[in-house]
N, C-alpha and C positions, 0 to 999 in steps of 0.2 A: 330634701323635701321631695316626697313623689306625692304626684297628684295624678290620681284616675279620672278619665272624661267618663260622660255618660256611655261610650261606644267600648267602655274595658280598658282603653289607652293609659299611657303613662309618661310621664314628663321629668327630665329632669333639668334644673335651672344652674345652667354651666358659666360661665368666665367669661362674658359679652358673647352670652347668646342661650342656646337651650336644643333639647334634645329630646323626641317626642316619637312613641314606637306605639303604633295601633293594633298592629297583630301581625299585620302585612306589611307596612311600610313604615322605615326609621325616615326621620324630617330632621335634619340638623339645620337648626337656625343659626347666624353669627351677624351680631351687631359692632359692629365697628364703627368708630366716633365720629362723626361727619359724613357716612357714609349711610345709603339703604341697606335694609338688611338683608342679607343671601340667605336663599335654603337652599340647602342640598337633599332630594327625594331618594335614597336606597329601598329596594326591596331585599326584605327578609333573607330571601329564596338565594340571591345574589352575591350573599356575604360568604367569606371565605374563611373567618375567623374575627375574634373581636379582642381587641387590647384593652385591660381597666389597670391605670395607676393609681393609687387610691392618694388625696390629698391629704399634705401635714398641715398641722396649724402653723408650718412656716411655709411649705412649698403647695402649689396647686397641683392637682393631679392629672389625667386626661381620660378620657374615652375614648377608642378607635375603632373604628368598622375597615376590615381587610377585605377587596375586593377581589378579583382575577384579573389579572393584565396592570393591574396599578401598584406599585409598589408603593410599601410603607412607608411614610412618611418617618424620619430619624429625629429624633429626639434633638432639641434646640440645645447649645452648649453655653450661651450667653446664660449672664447672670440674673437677668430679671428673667428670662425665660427655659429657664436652665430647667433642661428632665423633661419636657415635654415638648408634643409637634409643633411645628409652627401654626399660628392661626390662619395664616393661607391654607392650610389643608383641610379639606374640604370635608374630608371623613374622618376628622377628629374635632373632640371640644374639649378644652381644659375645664375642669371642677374644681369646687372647694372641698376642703375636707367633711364641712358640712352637706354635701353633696354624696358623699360615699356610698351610705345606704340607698339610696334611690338611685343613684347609678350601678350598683353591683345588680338590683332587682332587676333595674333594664338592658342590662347583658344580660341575666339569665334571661328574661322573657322573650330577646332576639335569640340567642344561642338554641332553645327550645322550640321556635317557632322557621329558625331555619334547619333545623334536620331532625 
């Protein structure tokens, strides 16, 4: 599902939390159960590359923002979280499969709007 705000933005509703890119700046939200919710603010300009696993209808997929000086986050090996980052990491969001298309548009839109 993507959804454009009135400012051009776009949204995608990720795996306890969501992910929202205006032109300049990605917001990664992550809601965690019992907890407030965190955002994480990237600028565009700052990204170093982006990772999209796209989700099956058995496995969820993820999104990643690469920054400079932070390295990537490695892929979980566990079984419930198996193929993607951990949700501690702040510059990715696991997806559903239904999420796919609305997440590939918001890597291009970031991939595009950073170089």
């Amino acid at each position: 599902m993507t959804t454009y705000s009135s400012g051009g933005g776009m949204d995608v509703k990720g795996v306890q939390g969501s992910i929202s890119f205006d032109g300049e700046w990605v917001t990664i939200t992550k809601k965690e159960i019992g907890q407030q919710d965190r955002q994480f603010r990237i600028r565009a300009a700052e990204i170093t590359g982006t990772r999209l696993k796209p989700g099956t209808r058995l496995y969820h997929g993820y999104v990643q923002f690469l920054l400079p000086g932070s390295p990537a986050a490695t892929e979980s090996k566990s079984l419930l979280t198996g193929g993607r980052p951990p949700q501690s990491d702040p510059h990715s969001l696991s997806i559903r499969h239904s999420a796919n298309g609305a997440a590939e548009k918001l890597v291009a839109a970031v991939e595009q709007a950073r170089g």
